[in-house]
KEZA-156724 format. One record per residue (C-alpha): chain; x, y, z. Coordinates in steps of 0.5 Angstrom, whole numbers, plus 500, padded with zeros to 3 digits. Example, Ala and Ser with C-alpha at 12.3 -4.5 7.8 and 13.67 -1.06 7.14 Angstrom:
<sites>
> A; 525; 491; 516
> A; 527; 498; 514
</sites>
This chain:
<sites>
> A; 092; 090; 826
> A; 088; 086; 821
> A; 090; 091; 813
> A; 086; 090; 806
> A; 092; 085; 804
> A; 090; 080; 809
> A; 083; 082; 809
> A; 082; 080; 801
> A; 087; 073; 802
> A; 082; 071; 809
> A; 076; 073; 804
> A; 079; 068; 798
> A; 081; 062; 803
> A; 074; 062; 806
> A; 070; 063; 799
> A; 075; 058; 796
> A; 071; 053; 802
> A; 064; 056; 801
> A; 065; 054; 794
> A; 067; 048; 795
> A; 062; 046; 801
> A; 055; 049; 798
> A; 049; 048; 799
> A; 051; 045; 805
> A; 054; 052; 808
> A; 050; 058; 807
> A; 052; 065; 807
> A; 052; 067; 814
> A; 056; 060; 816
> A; 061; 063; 812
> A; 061; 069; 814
> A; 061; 067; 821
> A; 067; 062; 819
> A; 070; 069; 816
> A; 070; 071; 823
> A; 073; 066; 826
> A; 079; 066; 821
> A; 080; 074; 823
> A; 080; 071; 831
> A; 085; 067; 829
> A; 090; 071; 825
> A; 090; 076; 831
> A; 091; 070; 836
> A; 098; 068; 831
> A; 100; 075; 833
> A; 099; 074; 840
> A; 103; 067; 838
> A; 109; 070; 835
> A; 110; 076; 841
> A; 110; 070; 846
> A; 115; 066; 843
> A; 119; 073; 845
> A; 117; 072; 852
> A; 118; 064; 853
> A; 124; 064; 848
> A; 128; 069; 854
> A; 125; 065; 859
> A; 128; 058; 857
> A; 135; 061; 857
> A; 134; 064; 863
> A; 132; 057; 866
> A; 138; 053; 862
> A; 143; 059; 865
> A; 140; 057; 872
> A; 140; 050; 871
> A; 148; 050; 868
> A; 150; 054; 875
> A; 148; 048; 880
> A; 151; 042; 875
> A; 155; 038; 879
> A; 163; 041; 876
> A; 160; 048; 873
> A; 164; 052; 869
> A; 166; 059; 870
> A; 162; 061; 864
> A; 156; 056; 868
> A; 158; 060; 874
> A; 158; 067; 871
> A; 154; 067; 864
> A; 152; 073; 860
> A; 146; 076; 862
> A; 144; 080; 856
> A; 139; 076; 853
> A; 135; 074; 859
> A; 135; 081; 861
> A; 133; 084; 855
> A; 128; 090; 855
> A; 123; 089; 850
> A; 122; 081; 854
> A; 121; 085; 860
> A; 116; 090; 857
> A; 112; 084; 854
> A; 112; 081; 860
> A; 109; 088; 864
> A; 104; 089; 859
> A; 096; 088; 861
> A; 094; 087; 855
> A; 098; 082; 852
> A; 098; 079; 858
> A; 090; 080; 859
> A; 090; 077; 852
> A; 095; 071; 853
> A; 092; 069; 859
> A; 084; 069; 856
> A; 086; 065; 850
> A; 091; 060; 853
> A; 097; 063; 848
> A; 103; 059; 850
> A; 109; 054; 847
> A; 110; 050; 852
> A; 106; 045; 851
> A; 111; 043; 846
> A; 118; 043; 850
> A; 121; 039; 845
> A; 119; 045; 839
> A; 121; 050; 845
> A; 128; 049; 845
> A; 129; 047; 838
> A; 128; 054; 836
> A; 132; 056; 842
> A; 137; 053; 839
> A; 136; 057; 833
> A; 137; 063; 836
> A; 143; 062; 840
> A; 147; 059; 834
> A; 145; 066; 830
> A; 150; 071; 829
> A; 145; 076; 830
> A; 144; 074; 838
> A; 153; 072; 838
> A; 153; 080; 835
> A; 148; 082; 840
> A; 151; 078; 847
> A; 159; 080; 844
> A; 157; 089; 844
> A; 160; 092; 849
> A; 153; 095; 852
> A; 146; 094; 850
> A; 140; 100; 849
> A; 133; 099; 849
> A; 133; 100; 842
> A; 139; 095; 842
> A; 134; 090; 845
> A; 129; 091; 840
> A; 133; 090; 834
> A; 135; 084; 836
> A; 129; 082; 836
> A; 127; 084; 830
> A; 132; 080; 826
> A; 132; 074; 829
> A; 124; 073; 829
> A; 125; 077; 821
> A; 132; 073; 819
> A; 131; 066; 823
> A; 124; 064; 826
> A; 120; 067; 822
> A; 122; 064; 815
> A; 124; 057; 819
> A; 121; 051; 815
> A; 121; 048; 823
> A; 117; 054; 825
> A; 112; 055; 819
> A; 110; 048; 819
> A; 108; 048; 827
> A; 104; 054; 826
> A; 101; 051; 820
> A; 099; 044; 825
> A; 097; 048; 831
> A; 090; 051; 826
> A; 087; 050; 819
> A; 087; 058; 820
> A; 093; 059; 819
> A; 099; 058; 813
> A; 106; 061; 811
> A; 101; 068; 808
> A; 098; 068; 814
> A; 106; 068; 818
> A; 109; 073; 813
> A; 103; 078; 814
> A; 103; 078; 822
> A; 110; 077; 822
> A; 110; 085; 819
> A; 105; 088; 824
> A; 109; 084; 830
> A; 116; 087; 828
> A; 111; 095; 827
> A; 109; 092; 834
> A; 116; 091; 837
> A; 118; 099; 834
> A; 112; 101; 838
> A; 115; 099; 844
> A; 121; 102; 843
> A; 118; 108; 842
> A; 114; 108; 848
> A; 121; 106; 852
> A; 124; 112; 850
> A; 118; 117; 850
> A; 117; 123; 856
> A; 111; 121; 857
> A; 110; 115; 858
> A; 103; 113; 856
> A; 099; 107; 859
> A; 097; 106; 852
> A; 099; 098; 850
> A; 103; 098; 843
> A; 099; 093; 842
> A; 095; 093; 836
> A; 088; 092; 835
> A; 085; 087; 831
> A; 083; 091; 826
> A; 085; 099; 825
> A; 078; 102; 823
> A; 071; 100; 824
> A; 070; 099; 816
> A; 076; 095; 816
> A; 071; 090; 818
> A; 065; 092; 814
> A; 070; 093; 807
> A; 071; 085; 809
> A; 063; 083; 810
> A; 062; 086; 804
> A; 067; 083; 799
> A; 065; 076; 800
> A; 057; 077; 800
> A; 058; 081; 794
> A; 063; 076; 791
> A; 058; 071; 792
> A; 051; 074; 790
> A; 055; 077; 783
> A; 059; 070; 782
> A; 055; 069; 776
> A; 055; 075; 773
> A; 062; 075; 775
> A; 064; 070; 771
> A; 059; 071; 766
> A; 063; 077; 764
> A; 070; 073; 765
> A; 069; 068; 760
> A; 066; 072; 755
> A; 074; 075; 755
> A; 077; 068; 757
> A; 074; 066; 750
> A; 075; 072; 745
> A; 082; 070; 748
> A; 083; 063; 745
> A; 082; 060; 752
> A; 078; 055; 754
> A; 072; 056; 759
> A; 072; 050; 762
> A; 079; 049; 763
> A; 080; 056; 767
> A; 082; 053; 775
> A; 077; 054; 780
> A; 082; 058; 784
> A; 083; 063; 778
> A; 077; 063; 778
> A; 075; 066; 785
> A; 081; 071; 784
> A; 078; 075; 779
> A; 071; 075; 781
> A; 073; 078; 788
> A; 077; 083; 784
> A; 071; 084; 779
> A; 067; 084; 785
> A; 072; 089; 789
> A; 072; 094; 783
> A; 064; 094; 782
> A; 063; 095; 790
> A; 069; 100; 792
> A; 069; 105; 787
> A; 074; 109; 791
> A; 080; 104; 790
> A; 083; 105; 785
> A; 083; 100; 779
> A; 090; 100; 779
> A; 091; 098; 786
> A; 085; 093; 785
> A; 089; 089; 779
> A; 095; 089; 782
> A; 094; 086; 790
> A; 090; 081; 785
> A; 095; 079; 781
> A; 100; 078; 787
> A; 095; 073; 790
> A; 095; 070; 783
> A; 102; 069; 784
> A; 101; 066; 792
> A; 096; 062; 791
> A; 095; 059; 784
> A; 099; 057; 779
> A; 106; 059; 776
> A; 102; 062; 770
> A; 097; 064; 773
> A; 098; 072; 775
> A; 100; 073; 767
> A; 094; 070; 765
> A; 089; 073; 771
> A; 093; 079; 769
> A; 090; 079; 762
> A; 083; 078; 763
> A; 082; 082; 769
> A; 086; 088; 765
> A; 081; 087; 760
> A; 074; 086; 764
> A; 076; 092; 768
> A; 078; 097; 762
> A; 070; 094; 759
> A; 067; 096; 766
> A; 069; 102; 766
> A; 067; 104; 759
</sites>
């Protein structure tokens, strides 16, 4: 599950710590710290299909609490099931895996009941759900969709919900939601497309941590090697800091480690190729640094790169 993209941010998050804790921290602290980052952003993704799951099961709760008020309603009474009937809820719900997973790591929301309803209330005042419950009839595939939507077009991007994420641990931001939340919604499609094999095979759609075993050593890699060529690195970045007219010491710390990572990546995996190197740290320029950063981390990295492949 765990992609190069966020590979290359959790590896800039925890050399921007390293940094700023060194001599204290060693290498091996760091890279252990490393680990520990990737643990989480698995954890986020387990988080997010929960939520799925307790979302269903509170509105089934507060439908069956309408049905025993004292004076119900007939819509208390005879409520649209739809939604806590949903497919991919229940498919969560069978799934050993996630389940497995959920139970080890203690993955629930419902330790804040307060949060638990705000976002259900959300949902329920959405278009998306009030088109959903008003269809005639809902497939799998219907179910899924939903889904979707509601977790790309209103939870996801909820200011309420991204600042509950980022208060449950220091591992995780709003980069690491709008990443996770990608391969939540990959996951969601691998579900439908199980529901609607011939095969029906045992296999979980849920995704691994990581996709290939060198997934794990690329990241390794990249921090040992961005740290034990830091000087060099930077050696060479000045030099074109300064023959642009900029000055050295005034180029943030921030800067600075997004491109001694991309120089450190050019070096160390030549079968990248350069072009896709510069332009994945050009965007973690404009996400983590300054609004003119990707400009001039643009500029410097284009011209070390053309001088290391001279």
């Amino acid at each position: 599950m765990i992609n190069r993209i966020l590979i290359r941010v959790k590896v800039l998050q925890n050399l921007y710590s390293y940094v700023l804790t060194r001599p204290e921290k060693t290498i091996d602290q760091a890279l252990n710290d490393l680990d520990k980052s990737f643990d989480k952003s698995y954890e986020l993704y387990f988080y997010i299909l929960k939520l799925i799951v307790e979302l269903t099961d509170l509105q089934d709760r507060r439908l069956d609490d309408a049905k025993h008020k004292f004076l119900p309603t007939e819509e208390d009474l005879h409520p649209n099931p739809r939604f806590i009937y949903n497919r991919l809820a229940q498919a969560l719900r069978d799934d050993a895996t996630f389940n497995k997973f959920c139970r080890d790591k203690v993955v629930t929301w419902q330790d804040d009941a307060i949060f638990l309803r705000m976002m259900l209330e959300k949902v329920l005042q959405s278009d998306i759900y009030k088109t959903y419950m008003a269809a005639d009839m809902a497939t799998m595939a219907d179910d899924c969709e939903v889904w979707r939507r509601l977790l790309r077009d209103v939870i996801l991007e909820d200011p309420d919900f991204e600042e509950k994420v980022e208060s449950m641990s220091v591992n995780w931001s709003v980069e690491d939601i709008n990443i996770i939340g990608q391969f939540v919604i990959k996951t969601i499609r691998r579900y439908e497309e199980l529901y609607n094999s011939e095969t029906k095979e045992e296999e979980s759609p849920i995704l691994p941590m990581f996709r290939r075993d060198d997934d794990h050593e690329f990241a390794v890699k990249l921090f040992e090697n961005t740290v034990l060529q830091m000087d060099d690195n930077n050696a060479l970045i000045d030099h074109y800091v300064c023959s642009d007219k900029w000055d050295a010491d005034r180029v943030v710390l921030m800067d600075r480690l997004i491109m001694c990572m991309a120089v450190s990546e050019f070096k160390t995996f030549v079968q990248i190729p350069a072009n896709v190197t510069l332009n994945e740290y050009i965007e973690l320029a404009k996400v983590f640094s300054s609004p003119n950063s990707s400009s001039f981390v643009n500029g410097i990295l284009n011209a070390v790169i053309n001088s290391l492949q001279r």
